[in-house]
Every structure is written in structure tokens, then in C-alpha cells.
Residue frames as a rotation matrix with the C-alpha (Angstrom) as fourth column:
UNK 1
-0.378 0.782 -0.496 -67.71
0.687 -0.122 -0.716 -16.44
-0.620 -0.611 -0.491 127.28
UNK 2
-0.414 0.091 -0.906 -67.96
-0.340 -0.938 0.061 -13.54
-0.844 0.333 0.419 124.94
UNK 3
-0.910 -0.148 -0.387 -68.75
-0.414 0.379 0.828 -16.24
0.024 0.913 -0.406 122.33
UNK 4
-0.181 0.978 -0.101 -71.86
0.897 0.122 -0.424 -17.48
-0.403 -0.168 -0.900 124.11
UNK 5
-0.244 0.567 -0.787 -72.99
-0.110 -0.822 -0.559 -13.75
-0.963 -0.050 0.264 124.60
UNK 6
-0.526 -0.040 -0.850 -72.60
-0.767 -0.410 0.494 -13.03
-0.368 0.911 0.185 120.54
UNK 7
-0.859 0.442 -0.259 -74.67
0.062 0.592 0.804 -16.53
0.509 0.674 -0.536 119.72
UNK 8
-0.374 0.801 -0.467 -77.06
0.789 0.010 -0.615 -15.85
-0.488 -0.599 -0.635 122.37
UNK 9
-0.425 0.109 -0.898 -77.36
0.229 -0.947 -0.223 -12.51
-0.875 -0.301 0.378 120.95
UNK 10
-0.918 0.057 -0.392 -77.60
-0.376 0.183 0.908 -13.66
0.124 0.981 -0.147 117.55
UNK 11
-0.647 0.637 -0.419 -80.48
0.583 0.768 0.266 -16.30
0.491 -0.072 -0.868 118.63
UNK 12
-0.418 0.454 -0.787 -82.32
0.797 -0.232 -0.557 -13.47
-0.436 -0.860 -0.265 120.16
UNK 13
-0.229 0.537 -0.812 -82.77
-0.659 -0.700 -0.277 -11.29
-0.717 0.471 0.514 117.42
UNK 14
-0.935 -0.117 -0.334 -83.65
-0.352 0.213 0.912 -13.87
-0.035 0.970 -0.240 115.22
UNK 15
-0.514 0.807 -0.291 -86.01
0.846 0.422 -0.325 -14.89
-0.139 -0.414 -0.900 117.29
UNK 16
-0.151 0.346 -0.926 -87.53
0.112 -0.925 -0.363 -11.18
-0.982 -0.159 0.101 117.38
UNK 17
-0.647 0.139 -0.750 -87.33
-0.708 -0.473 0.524 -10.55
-0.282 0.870 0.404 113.32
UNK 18
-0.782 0.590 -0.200 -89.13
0.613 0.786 -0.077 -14.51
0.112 -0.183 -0.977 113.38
UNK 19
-0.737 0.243 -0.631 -91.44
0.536 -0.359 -0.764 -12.67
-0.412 -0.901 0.134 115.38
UNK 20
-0.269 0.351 -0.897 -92.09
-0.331 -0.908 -0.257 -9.21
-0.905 0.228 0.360 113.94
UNK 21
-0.823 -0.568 0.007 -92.15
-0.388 0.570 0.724 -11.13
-0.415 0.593 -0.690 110.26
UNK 22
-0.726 0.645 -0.238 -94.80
0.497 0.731 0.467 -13.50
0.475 0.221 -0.852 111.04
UNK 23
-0.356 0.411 -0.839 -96.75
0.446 -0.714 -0.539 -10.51
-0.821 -0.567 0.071 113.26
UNK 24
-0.466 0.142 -0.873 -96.59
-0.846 -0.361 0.393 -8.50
-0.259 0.922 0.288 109.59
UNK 25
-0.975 -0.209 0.076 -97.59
-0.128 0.807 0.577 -11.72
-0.182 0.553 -0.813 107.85
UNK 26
-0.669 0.702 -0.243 -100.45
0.734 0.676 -0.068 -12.34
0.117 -0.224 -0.968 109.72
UNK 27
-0.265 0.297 -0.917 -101.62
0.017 -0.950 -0.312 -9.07
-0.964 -0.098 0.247 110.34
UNK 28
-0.473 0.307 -0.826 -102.25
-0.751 -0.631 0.195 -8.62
-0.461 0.713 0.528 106.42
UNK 29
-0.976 -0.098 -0.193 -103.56
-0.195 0.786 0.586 -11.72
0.094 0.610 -0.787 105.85
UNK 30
-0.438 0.745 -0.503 -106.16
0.831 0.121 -0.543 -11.07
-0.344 -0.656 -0.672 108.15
UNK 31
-0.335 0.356 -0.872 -106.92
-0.276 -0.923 -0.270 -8.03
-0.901 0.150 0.407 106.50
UNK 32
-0.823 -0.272 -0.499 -106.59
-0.546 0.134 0.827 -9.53
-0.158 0.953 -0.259 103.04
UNK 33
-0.930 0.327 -0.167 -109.30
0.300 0.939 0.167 -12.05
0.212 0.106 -0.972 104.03
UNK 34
-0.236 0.763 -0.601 -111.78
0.367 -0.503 -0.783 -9.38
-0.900 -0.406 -0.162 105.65
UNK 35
-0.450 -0.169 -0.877 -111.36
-0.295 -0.899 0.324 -7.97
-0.843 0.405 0.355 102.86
UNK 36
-0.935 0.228 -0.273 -112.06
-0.244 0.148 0.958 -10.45
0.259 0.962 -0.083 100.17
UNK 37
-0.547 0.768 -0.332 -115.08
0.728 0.241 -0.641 -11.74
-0.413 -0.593 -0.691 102.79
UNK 38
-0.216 0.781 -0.586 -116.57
0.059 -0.589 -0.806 -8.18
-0.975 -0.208 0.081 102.18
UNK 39
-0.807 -0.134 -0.575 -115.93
-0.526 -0.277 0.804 -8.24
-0.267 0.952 0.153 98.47
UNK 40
-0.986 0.079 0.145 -117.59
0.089 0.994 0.061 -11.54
-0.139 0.073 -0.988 98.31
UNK 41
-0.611 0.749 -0.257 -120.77
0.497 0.110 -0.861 -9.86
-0.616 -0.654 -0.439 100.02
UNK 42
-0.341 -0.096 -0.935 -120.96
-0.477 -0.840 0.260 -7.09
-0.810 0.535 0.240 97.92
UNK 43
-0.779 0.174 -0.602 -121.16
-0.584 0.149 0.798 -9.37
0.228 0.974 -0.015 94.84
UNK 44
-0.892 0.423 -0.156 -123.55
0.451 0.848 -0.279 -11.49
0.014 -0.319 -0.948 96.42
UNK 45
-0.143 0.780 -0.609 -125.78
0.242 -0.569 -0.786 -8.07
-0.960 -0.259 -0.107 97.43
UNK 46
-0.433 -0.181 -0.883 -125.40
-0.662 -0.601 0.448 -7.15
-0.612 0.778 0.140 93.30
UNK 47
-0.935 0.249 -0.251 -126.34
-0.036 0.639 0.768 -10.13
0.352 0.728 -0.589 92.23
UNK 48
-0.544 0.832 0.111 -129.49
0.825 0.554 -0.113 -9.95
-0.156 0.030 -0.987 93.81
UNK 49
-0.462 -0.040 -0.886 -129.86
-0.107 -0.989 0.101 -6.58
-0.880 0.141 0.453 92.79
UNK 50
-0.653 -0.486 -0.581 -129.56
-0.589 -0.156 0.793 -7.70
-0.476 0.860 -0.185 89.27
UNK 51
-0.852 0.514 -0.099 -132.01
0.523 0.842 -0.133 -10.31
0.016 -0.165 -0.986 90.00
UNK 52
-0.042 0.979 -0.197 -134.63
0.760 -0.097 -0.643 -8.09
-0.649 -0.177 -0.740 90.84
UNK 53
-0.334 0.047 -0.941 -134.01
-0.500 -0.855 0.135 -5.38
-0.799 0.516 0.309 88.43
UNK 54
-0.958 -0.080 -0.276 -134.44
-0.261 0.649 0.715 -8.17
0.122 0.757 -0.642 85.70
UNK 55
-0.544 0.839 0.023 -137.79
0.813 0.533 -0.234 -9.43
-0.208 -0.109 -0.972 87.35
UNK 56
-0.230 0.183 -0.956 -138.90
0.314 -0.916 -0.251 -5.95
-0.921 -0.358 0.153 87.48
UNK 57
-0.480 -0.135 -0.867 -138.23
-0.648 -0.612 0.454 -5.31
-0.592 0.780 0.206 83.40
UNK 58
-0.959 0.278 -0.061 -139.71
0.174 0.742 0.648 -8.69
0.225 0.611 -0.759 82.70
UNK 59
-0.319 0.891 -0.322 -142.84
0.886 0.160 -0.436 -7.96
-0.337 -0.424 -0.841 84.17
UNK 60
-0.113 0.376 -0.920 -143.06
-0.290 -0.898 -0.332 -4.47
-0.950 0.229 0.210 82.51
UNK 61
-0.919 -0.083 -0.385 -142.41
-0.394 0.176 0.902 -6.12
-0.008 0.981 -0.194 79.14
UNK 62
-0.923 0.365 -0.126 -145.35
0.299 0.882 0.364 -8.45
0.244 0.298 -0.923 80.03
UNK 63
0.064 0.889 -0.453 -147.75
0.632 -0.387 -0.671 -6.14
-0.772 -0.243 -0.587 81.28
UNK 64
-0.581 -0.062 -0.812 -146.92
-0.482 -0.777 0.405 -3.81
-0.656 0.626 0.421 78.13
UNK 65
-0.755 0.311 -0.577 -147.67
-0.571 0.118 0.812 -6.25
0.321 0.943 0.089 75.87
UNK 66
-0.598 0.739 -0.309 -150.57
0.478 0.019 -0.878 -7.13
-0.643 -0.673 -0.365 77.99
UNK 67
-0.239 0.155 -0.959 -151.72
-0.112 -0.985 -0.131 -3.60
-0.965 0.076 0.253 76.97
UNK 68
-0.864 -0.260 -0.432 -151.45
-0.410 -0.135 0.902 -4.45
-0.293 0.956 0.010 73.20
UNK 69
-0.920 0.226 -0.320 -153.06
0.116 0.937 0.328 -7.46
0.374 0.265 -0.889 72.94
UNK 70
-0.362 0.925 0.115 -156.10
0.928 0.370 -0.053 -6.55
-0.092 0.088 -0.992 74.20
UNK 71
-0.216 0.204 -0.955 -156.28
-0.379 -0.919 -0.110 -2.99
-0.900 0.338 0.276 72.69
């Protein structure tokens, strides 16, 4: 009988570190993924950033030399 207990007892924390393990596992994956998610955005919000800073300098260049050309 004392041999059940000690495999039951076994099978019961293994089950539990199983457990806590995959708990830890998931738990930072989910974080890991929020995480690249926001990264993602971030470059997404830069690149149009970059986008309009770029329209922005092209159109000064072209109204400058605007400016020349009929001076």
C-alpha cells in the first residue's frame, strides 16, 4: 500500500510541475506575442511617418525650384 501512495504521489506532482511549466510557458508567450503585435504597429506608425516626411521634402524641393524658374 505504501507503494501505491509513493506512485500516486509521484503522479501528482508531476502532474502539478506539467502544470506550473506549461502555465510559465504560456504566460510568456502571450506576452512575447503582445509584444511583437505592438512592435509591429509601431513600425507600421514610422513607416508612415517616413512617408509623409518624404512627401513633405519633395514638395518643398518642387516648390523651391518653382521659385527659380520663374525668377
Amino acid at each position: 500500500m505504501e507503494g501505491t501512495w509513493t506512485l500516486i504521489t509521484i503522479i501528482a506532482s508531476t502532474v502539478v510541475a506539467t502544470g506550473t511549466v506549461l502555465g510559465i510557458y504560456y504566460t510568456h508567450k502571450r506576452k512575447a506575442e503582445e509584444r511583437i503585435k505592438d512592435l509591429e504597429t509601431k513600425i507600421s506608425h514610422h513607416e508612415k511617418f517616413i512617408e509623409i516626411l518624404e512627401k513633405k521634402a519633395l514638395k518643398a524641393l518642387d516648390d523651391e525650384f518653382s521659385k527659380e524658374n520663374k525668377a
